[in-house]
N, C-alpha and C positions, 0 to 999 in steps of 0.2 A: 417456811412460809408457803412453797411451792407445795403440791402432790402432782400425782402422776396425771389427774386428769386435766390440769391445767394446760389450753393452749398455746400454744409455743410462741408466739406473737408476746404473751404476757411474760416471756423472760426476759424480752427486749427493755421493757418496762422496769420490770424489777431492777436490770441492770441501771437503767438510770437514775431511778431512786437511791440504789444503792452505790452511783459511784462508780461503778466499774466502765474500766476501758471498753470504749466501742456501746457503751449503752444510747447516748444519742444518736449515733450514727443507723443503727437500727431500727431505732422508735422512727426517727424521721423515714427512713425507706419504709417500715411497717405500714407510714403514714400516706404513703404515695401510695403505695399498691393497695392500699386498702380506698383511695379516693378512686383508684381504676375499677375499683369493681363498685363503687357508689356511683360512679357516672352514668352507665348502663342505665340505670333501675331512674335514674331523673331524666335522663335524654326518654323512655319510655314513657314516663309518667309528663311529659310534655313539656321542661327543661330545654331550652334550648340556646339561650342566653347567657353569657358566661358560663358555663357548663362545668370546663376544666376549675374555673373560682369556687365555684359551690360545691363541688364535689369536691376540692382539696379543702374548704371550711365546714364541712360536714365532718370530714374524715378527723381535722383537728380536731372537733368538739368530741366527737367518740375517742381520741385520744387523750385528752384533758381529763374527761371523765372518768376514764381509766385510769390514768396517772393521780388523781384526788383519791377515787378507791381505793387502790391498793398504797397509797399513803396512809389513809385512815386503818388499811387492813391488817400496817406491819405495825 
């Protein structure tokens, strides 16, 4: 299902689809550092209000989305 140009973030994913040991536990950290780097780009765009909230439900929703895709993809 995977090829090589696939970003590594999306084995995390896979592993949870799939079951395997430790796949939640990386989706969710995937999910935290990827809300660290959403925070920036809202605290800019003039974000200022629960911040850490919307940047960790942003980051959920691009994970959701992720995880529906590559559901429909296997």
């Amino acid at each position: 299902m995977l090829t090589q140009t696939e970003p590594p973030s999306t084995y995390a994913l896979v592993d949870l689809l799939e079951g395997r040991s430790g796949g939640l536990a990386r989706t969710v950290g995937l999910a935290v550092v990827r809300a660290g780097l959403i925070a920036p780009g809202l605290y800019a765009a003039g974000v200022r209000e629960r911040l850490v909230v919307k940047s960790l439900a942003a980051s959920a929703s691009i994970t959701l989305l992720l995880l529906a895709w590559y559901a429909v993809k296997r």
